[in-house]
VMD Tcl script that draws the C-alpha trace (Angstrom):
set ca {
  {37.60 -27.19 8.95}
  {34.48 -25.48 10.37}
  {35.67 -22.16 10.07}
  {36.37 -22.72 6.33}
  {33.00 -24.04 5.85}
  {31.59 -20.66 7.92}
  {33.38 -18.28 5.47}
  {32.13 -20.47 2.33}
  {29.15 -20.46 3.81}
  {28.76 -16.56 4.59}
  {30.79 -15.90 1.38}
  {27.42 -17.58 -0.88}
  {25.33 -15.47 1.53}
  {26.64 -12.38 0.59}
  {26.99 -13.15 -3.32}
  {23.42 -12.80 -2.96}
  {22.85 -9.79 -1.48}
  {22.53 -7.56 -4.47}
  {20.79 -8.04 -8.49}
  {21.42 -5.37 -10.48}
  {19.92 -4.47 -13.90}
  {21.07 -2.39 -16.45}
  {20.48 -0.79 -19.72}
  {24.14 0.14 -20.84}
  {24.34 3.71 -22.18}
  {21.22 4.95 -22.03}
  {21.05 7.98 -19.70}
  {21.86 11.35 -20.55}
  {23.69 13.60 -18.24}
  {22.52 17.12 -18.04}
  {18.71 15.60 -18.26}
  {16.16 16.29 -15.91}
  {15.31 13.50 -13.17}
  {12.40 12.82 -11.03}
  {12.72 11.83 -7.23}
  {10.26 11.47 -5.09}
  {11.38 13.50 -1.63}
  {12.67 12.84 1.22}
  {14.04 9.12 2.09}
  {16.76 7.36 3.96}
  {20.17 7.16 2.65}
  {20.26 5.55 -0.02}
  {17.65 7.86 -1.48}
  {19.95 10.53 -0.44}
  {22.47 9.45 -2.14}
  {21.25 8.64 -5.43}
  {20.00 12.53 -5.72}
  {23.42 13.61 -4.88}
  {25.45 11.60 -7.45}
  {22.98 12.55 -9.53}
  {23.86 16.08 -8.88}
  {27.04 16.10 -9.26}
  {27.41 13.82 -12.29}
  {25.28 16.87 -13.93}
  {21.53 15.88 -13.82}
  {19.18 18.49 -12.76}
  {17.21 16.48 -10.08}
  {13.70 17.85 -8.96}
  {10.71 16.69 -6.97}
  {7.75 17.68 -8.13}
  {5.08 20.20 -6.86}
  {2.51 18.46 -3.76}
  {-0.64 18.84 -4.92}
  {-1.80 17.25 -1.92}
  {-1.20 15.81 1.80}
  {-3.61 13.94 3.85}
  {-3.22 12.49 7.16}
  {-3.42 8.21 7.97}
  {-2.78 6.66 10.93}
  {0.50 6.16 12.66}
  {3.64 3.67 12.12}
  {5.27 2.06 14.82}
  {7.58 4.73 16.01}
  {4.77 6.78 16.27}
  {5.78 9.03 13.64}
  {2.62 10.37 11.88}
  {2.33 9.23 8.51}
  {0.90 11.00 5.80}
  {-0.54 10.38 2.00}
  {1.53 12.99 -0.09}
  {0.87 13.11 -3.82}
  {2.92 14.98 -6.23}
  {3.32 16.50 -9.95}
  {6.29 14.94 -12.14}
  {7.13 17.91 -14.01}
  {6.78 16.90 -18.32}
  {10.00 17.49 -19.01}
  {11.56 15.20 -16.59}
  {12.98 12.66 -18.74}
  {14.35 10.02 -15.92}
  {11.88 8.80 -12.81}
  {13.91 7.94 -9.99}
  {11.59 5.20 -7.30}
  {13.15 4.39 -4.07}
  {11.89 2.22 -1.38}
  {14.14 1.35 1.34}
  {14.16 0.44 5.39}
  {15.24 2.17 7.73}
  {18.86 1.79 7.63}
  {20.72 0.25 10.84}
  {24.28 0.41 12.19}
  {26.58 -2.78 11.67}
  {29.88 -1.78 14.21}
  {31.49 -4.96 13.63}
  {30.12 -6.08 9.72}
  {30.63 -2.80 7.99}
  {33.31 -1.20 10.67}
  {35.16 -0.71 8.15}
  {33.00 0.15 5.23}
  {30.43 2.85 6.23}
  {29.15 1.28 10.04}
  {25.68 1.09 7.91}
  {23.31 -1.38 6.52}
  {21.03 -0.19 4.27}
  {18.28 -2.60 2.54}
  {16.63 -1.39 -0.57}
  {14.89 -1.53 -4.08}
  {15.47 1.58 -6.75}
  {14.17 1.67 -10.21}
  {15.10 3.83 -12.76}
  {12.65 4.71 -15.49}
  {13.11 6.53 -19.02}
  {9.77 9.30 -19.49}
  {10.09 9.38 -22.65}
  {10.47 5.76 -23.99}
  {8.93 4.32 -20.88}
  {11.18 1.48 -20.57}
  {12.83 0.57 -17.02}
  {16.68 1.35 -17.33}
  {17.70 -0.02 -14.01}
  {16.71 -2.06 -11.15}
  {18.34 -2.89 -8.17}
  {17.16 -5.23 -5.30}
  {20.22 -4.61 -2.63}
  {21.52 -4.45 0.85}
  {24.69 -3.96 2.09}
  {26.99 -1.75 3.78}
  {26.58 2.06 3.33}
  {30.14 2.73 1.60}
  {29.92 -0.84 -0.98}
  {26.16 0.47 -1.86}
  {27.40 3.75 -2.83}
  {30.62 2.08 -4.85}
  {27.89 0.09 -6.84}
  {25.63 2.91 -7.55}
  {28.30 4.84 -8.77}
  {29.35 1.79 -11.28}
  {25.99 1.08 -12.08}
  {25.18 4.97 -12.97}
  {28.84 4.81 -14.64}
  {27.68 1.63 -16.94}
  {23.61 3.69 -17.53}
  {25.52 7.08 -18.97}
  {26.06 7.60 -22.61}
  {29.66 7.57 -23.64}
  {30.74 10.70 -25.40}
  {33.15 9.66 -27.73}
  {34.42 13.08 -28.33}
  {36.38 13.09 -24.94}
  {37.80 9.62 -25.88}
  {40.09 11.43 -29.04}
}
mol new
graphics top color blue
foreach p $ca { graphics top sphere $p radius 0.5 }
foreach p [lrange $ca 0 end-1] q [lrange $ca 1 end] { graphics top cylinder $p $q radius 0.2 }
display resetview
């Protein structure tokens, strides 16, 4: 009886790991895309499905760097500031910890845990197409982007025929 109350119980936890919103059909592949540089993996990864689904994803030009203090790996940290090119018509905002490794909750789903927000902006219209609070193992987080991204794209209904 306990251990059936232990999986309900981790089994509500997890429901709530991830919120998801979407704007159905709104992004165009072949578009230009803003991301900032840089970032952990799920920052990473996001630029590379973005790739290959067709997007032409850039970062901007620094127009500036100045030094600040240090974090607590002793990293130094520093204030970078960049140009969004005008024709980017998609802004692409990360933040995200540093992921950690999971061996025995995600052994067998990416060894990973990644904890994160993205938001995904139209330029043009300046509405907010997407925004995801998540965490989660490395291989499930990529499986959702990919359905959310799936869900965003416009549907050419020429291939359907």
């Amino acid at each position: 009886m306990k251990s059936m109350f232990s999986y309900a119980t981790a089994a509500i936890c997890l429901a709530g790991c991830n919120s998801i919103t979407v704007t159905p059909n709104t992004m165009e592949p072949g578009k230009i895309v803003y991301a900032t540089r840089g970032g952990y993996t799920m920052q990473r990864s996001i630029k590379n499905e973005l790739t290959k689904r067709g997007y032409n994803v850039v970062v901007g030009r620094a127009t500036g760097e100045s030094d600040r203090s240090y974090d607590d790996d002793d990293y130094k940290m520093s204030s970078e500031s960049y140009r969004v090119p005008a024709n980017a018509r998609y802004y692409v905002k990360v933040k995200e910890r540093r992921e950690f490794i999971r061996p025995i909750w995600c052994a067998f789903n990416g060894f990973w845990w990644w904890n994160f927000n993205v938001s995904i902006a139209d330029q043009k219209t300046g509405t907010e197409l997407m925004t995801w609070r998540g965490r989660g193992c490395a291989d499930s987080s990529v499986r959702k982007l990919r359905r959310a991204l799936d869900e965003l794209e416009k549907k050419d209904d020429s291939r359907q025929n």
